[in-house]
ZAGUFI-181463 format. One line per field, with one value per residue (C-alpha): z, y, x. Coordinates in steps of 0.1 Angstrom, whole numbers, always signed. Last residue first. Example, Ala and Ser with C-alpha at 12.3 -4.5 7.8 and 13.67 -1.06 7.14 Angstrom:
zz <- (+71 / +78)
yy <- (-11 / -45)
xx <- (+137 / +123)
END
This chain:
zz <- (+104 / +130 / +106 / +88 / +118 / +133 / +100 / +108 / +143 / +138 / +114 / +102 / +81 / +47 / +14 / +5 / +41 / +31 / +13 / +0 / -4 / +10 / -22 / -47 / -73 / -52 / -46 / -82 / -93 / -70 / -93 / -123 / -112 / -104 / -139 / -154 / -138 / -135 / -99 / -95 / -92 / -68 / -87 / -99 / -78 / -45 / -47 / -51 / -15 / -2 / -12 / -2 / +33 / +35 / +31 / +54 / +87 / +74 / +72 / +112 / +123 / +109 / +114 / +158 / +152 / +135 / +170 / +169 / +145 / +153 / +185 / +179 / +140 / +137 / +171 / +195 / +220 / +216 / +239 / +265 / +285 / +285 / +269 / +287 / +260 / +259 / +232 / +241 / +278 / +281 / +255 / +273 / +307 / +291 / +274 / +306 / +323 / +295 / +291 / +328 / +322 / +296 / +312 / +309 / +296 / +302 / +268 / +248 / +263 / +263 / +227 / +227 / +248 / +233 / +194 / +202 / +221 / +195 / +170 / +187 / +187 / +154 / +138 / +148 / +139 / +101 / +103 / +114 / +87 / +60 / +64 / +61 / +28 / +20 / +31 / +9 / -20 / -20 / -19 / -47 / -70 / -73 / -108 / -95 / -108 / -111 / -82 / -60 / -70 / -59 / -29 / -15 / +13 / -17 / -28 / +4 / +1 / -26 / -5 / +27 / +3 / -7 / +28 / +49 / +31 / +48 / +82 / +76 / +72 / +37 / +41 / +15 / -21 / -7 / +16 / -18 / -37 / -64 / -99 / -104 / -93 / -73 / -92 / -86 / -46 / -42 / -69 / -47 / -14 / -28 / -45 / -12 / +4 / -28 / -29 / +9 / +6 / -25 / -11 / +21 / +1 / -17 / +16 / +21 / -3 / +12 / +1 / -10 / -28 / -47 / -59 / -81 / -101 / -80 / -54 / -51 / -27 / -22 / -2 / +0 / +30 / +32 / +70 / +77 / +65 / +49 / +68 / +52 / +18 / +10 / -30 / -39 / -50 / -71 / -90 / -89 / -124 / -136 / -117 / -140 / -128 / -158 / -138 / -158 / -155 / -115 / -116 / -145 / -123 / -89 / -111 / -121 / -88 / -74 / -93 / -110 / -119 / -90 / -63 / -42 / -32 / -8 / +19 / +10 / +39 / +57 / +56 / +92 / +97 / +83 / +108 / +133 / +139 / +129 / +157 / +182 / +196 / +224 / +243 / +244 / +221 / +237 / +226 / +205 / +180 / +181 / +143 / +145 / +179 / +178 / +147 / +167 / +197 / +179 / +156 / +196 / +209 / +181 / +181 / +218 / +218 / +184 / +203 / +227 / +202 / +176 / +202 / +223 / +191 / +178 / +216 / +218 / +180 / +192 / +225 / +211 / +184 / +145 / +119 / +114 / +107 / +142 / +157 / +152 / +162 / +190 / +200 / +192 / +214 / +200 / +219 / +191 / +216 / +229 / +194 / +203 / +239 / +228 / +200 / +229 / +250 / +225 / +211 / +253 / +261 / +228 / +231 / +268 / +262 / +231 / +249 / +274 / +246 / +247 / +271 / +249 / +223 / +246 / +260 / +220 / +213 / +243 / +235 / +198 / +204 / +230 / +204 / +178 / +147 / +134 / +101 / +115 / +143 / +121 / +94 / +120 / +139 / +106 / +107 / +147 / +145 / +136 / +133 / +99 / +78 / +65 / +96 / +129 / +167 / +198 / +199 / +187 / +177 / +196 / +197 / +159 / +138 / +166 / +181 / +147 / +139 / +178 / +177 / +138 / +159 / +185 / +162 / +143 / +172 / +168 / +130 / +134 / +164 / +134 / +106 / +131 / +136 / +97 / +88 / +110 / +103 / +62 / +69 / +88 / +58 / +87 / +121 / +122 / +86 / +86 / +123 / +117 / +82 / +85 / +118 / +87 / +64 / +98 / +108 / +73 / +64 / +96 / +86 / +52 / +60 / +91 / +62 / +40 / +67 / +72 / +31 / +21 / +15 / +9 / +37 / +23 / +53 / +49 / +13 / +19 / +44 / +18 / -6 / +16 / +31 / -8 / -14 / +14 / +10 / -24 / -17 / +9 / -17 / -35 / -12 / +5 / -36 / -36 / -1 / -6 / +21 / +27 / -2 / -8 / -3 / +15 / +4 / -7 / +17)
yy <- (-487 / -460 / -432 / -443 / -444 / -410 / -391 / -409 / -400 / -364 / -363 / -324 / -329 / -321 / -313 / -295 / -288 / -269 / -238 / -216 / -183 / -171 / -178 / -186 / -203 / -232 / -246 / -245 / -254 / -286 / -299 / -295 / -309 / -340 / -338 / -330 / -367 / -380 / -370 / -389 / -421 / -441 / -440 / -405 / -401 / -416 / -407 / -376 / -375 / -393 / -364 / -341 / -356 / -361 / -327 / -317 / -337 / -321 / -283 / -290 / -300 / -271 / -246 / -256 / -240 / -207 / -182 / -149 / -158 / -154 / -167 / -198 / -205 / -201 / -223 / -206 / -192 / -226 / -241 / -216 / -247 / -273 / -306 / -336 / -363 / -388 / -365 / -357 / -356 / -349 / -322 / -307 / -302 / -286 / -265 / -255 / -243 / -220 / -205 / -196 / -182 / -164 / -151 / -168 / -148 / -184 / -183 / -166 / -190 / -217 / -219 / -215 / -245 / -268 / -261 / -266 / -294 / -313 / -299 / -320 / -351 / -347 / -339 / -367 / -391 / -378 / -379 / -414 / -419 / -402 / -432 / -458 / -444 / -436 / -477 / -486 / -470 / -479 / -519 / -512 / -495 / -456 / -438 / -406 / -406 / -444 / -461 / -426 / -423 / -456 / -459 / -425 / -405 / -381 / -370 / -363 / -328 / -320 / -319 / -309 / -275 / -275 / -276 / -249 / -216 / -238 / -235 / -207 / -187 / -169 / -134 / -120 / -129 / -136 / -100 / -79 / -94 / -117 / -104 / -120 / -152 / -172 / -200 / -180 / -183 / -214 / -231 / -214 / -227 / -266 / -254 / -252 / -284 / -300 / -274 / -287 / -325 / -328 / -307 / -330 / -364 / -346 / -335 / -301 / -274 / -240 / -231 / -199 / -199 / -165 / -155 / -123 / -124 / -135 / -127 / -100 / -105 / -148 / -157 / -190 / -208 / -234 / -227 / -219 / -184 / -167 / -145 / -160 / -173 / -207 / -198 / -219 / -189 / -201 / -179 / -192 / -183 / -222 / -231 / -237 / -263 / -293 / -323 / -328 / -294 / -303 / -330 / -314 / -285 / -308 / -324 / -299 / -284 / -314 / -329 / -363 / -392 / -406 / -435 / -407 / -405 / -384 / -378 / -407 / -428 / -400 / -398 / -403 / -374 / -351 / -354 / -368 / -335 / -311 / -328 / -327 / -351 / -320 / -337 / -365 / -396 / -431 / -447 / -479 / -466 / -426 / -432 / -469 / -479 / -444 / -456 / -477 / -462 / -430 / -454 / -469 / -437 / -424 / -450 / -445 / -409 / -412 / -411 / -385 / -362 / -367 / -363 / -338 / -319 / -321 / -314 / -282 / -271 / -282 / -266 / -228 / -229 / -228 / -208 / -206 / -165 / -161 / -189 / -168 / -133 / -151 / -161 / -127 / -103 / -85 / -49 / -33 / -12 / -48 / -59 / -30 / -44 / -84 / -73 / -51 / -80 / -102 / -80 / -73 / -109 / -124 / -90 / -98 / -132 / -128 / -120 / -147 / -171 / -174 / -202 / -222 / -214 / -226 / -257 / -266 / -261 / -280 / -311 / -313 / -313 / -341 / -362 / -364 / -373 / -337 / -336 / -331 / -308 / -284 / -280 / -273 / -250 / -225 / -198 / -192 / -193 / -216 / -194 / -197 / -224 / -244 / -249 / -237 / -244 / -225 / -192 / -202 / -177 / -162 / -134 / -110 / -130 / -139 / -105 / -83 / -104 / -100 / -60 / -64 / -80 / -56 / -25 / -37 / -43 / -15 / -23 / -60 / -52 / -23 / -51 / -75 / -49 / -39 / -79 / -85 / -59 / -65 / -98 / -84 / -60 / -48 / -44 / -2 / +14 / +47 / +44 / +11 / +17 / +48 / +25 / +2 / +26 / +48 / +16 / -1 / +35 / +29 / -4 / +12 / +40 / +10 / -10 / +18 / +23 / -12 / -7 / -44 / -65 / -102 / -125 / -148 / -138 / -95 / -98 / -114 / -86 / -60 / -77 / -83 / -42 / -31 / -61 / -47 / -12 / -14 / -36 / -14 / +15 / -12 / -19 / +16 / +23 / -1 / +5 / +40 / +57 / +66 / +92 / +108 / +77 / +76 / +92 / +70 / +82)
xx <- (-88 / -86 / -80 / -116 / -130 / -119 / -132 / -169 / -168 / -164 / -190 / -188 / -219 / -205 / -215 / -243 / -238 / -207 / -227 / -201 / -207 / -176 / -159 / -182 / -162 / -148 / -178 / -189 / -156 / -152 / -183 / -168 / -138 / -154 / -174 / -135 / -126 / -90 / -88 / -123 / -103 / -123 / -155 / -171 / -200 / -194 / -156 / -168 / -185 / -161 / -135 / -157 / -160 / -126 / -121 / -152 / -132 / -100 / -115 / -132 / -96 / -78 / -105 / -97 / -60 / -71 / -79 / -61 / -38 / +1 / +7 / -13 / -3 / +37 / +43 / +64 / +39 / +27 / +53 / +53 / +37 / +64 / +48 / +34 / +34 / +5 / -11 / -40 / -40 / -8 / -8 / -38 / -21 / +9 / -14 / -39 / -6 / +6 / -30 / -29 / +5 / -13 / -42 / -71 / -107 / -126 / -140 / -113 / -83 / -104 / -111 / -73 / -61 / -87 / -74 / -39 / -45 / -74 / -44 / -16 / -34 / -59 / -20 / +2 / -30 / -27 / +9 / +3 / -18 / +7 / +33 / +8 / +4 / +38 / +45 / +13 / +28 / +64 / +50 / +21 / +48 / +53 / +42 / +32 / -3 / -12 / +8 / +6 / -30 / -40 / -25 / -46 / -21 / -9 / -45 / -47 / -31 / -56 / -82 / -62 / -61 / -97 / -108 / -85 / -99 / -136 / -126 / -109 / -140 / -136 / -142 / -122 / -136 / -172 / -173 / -156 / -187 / -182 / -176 / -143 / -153 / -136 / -115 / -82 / -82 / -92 / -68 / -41 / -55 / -58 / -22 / -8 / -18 / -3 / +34 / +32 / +27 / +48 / +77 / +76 / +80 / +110 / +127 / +131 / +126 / +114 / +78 / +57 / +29 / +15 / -21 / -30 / -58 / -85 / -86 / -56 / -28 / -43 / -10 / -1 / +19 / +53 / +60 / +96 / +85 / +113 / +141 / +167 / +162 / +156 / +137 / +106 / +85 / +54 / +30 / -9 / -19 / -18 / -40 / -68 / -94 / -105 / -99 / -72 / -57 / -58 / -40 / -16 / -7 / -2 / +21 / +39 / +44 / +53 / +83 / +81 / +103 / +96 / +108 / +116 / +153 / +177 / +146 / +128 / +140 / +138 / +96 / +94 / +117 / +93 / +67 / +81 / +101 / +71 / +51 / +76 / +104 / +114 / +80 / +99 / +92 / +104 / +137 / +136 / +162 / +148 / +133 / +121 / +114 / +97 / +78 / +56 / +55 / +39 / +17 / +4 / -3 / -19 / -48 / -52 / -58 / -75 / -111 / -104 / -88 / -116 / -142 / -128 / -125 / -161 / -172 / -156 / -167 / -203 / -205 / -189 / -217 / -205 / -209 / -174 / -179 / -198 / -174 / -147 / -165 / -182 / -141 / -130 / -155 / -180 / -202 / -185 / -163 / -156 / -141 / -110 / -107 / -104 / -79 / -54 / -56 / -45 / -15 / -7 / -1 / +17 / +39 / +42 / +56 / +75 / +108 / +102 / +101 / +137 / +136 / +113 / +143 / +171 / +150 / +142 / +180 / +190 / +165 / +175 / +212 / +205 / +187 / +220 / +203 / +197 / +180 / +147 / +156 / +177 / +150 / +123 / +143 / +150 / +126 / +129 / +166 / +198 / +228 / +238 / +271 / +245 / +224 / +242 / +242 / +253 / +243 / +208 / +186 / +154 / +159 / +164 / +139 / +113 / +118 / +108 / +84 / +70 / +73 / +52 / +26 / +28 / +28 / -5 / -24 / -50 / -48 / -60 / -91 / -103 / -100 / -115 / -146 / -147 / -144 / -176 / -194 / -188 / -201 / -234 / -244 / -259 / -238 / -234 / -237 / -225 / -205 / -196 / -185 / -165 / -143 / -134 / -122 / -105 / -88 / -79 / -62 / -40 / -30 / -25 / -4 / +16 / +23 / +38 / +59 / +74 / +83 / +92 / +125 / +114 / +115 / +88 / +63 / +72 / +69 / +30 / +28 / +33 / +14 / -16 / -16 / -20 / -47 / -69 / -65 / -75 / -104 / -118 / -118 / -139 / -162 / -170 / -178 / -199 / -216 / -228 / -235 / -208 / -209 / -175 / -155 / -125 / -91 / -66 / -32)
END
């Protein structure tokens, strides 16, 4: 075990013993996500290393530097729950399977659903598997239950409890974020409703979507005409490389792991193990349009991660609120919904592009519906103290309202974000409102094809290269009503 710093009192060297615990646990639980082979005990030794580093802060220092407060009292609320969320890995590889259906000769599972159900065409295959696995929450119930407990009691010790701590770091009140969702998911209601009819006549032959017709269904199987043959002779990570190249950002020491192994992620995700010289993306292929969005989306977090600074603080390198980690990678992302870049970057014609285009929107509308529910249910969670049958009933209720679509409650306890993070859904919707805010805000400056502009770059640079210190309101306002316009066009 690394011993802890002689002098506690001394902040530097508290930092960097706190970076080498912090980039030894990331690695391990970056192999753990991309179904690599790693040392579960090694993890525990530097969960448990995490505890009695942070818990040396609090006592030493107490709640100034305030940052590294708030890091040390989620650090001590992550390592008190470390067995439960390993407990839940373990049960969403080993229970919920399918003894009925396969994928490529495999039981489908947890990491594989999403490949199945947009590939399947038969509608009742879909509906028994998602009725198995929503069945098969059960196991995770009282994992989910006691892991969020056990966070809220290890904050209280620090007179904190998570959602101030979320909002604390999002800076943020409670009755903005609230009424910044309601108003993009109140406001889209009607807007998705109408694109989700729409290419239901198309994609379940005039049937209506169920609630087993999910977002992660739609989403990829509205892009199946693509699926054996993009009008391109490119392939994304290249081109995500020479994008950014162009607008003078290095990205080139993000490594890339594109293998379908068993056990990986289903979620394409990247890893910053050591900001900022050591940065991984994972992915599975799917279909081509797909591995754009998501080796994209991913690259805005990888260029993120090795633009910071090498000598900024341990706090700016690891803090990074999520609602601004989430920015630069829906950034680059929606480079891919703009006409003009897939004619003049990836070489589609005007027809091809404005399908893609129209394509993305309603993905775009898909997500402010099933987000402003994801993101309502858990604020509510924290604030009201619900239990999780409670929380079950409130996100049935929330997908109908939302989303038109009244969806079985245990839902979510299946979903790779809600379970797993504390509270992350709502720094989706606030990173996608400043994304396109940035991306206006360029677009201001540089004309509508500030891709191909260094000065654009130059200016993503600065924000990029600070971490933590970022300053969105140089930026962004978080105009709610502005993003829903321009989806509502």
């Amino acid at each position: 075990m690394l011993a802890l710093p002689k002098n506690i009192t001394d902040l530097d060297s508290w930092r960097k013993q706190a970076e080498r615990i912090e980039v030894g646990k990331n690695l391990l639980y970056y192999k753990q996500s991309a179904g690599l082979s790693f040392d579960k005990a090694k993890l525990a030794s530097y969960e448990k290393q995490a505890l009695e580093h942070s818990r040396a802060f609090l006592k030493s220092f107490g709640k100034e530097p305030r940052a590294l407060f708030l890091m040390s009292v989620d650090a001590v609320g992550r390592a008190k729950t470390f067995k439960l969320q390993m407990k839940a890995h373990g049960v969403r590889s080993s229970k919920i399977v399918s003894t009925k259906f396969k994928l490529q000769g495999s039981k489908v599972n947890w990491g594989s659903w999403r490949q199945f159900t947009a590939q399947s065409d038969d509608s009742q295959a879909r509906k028994e598997l998602y009725d198995d696995f929503i069945e098969k929450s059960k196991f995770l119930t009282p994992l989910i239950a006691a892991r969020f407990n056990g966070y809220r009691q290890a904050l209280a010790e620090y007179e904190i409890d998570p959602l101030a701590l979320y909002l604390e770091i999002e800076k943020i009140s409670y009755e903005r974020l609230t009424s910044f969702v309601d108003t993009l998911g109140s406001t889209l209601r009607p807007i998705f409703r109408d694109a989700l009819d729409d290419y239901s006549k198309e994609i379940l032959g005039g049937n209506q979507a169920e609630y087993y017709d999910d977002f992660y269904f739609f989403r990829s199987r509205v892009f199946r005409q693509y699926e054996k043959h993009l009008p391109t002779k490119y392939e994304p990570v290249p081109k995500v490389l020479y994008t950014m190249k162009k607008m003078g950002l290095d990205a080139s020491k993000v490594k890339v792991d594109s293998a379908n192994r068993k056990g990986k992620s289903a979620s394409a995700f990247c890893f910053p193990i050591k900001v900022p010289t050591d940065v991984r993306i994972c992915y599975r292929k799917s279909n081509p349009l797909q591995n754009f969005s998501g080796v994209f989306h991913e690259f805005g977090h990888g260029i993120h991660g090795v633009s910071i600074k090498t000598n900024e603080s341990y706090e700016n390198k690891y803090l990074i609120a999520m609602g601004v980690a989430e920015i630069f990678s829906i950034f680059f992302e929606n480079l891919l919904h703009d006409k003009t870049f897939l004619q003049e970057a990836l070489g589609f014609t005007n027809e091809t592009a404005v399908d893609i285009t129209r394509r993305f929107r309603f993905n775009e509308l898909f997500f402010v519906a099933f987000y402003s529910a994801n993101s309502t249910m858990k604020l509510r969670y924290w604030k009201e103290q619900l239990s999780i049958e409670q929380a079950n009933a409130l996100y049935s209720d929330l997908t109908e309202r939302f989303m038109g679509i009244r969806y079985p409650g245990k839902y979510w306890q299946l979903h790779h974000v809600m379970p797993e993070y504390f509270l992350y859904s709502p720094s989706y919707m606030i990173a996608s409102v400043r994304a396109f805010e940035l991306a206006n805000l360029l677009r201001s400056r540089y004309g509508d094809r500030y891709w191909n502009e260094e000065k654009a770059g130059k200016d993503l640079y600065e924000l990029l290269s600070v971490g933590g210190g970022i300053d969105v309101d140089s930026f962004s306002k978080l105009d709610a009503t502005g993003y829903a316009n321009s989806l509502g066009q």
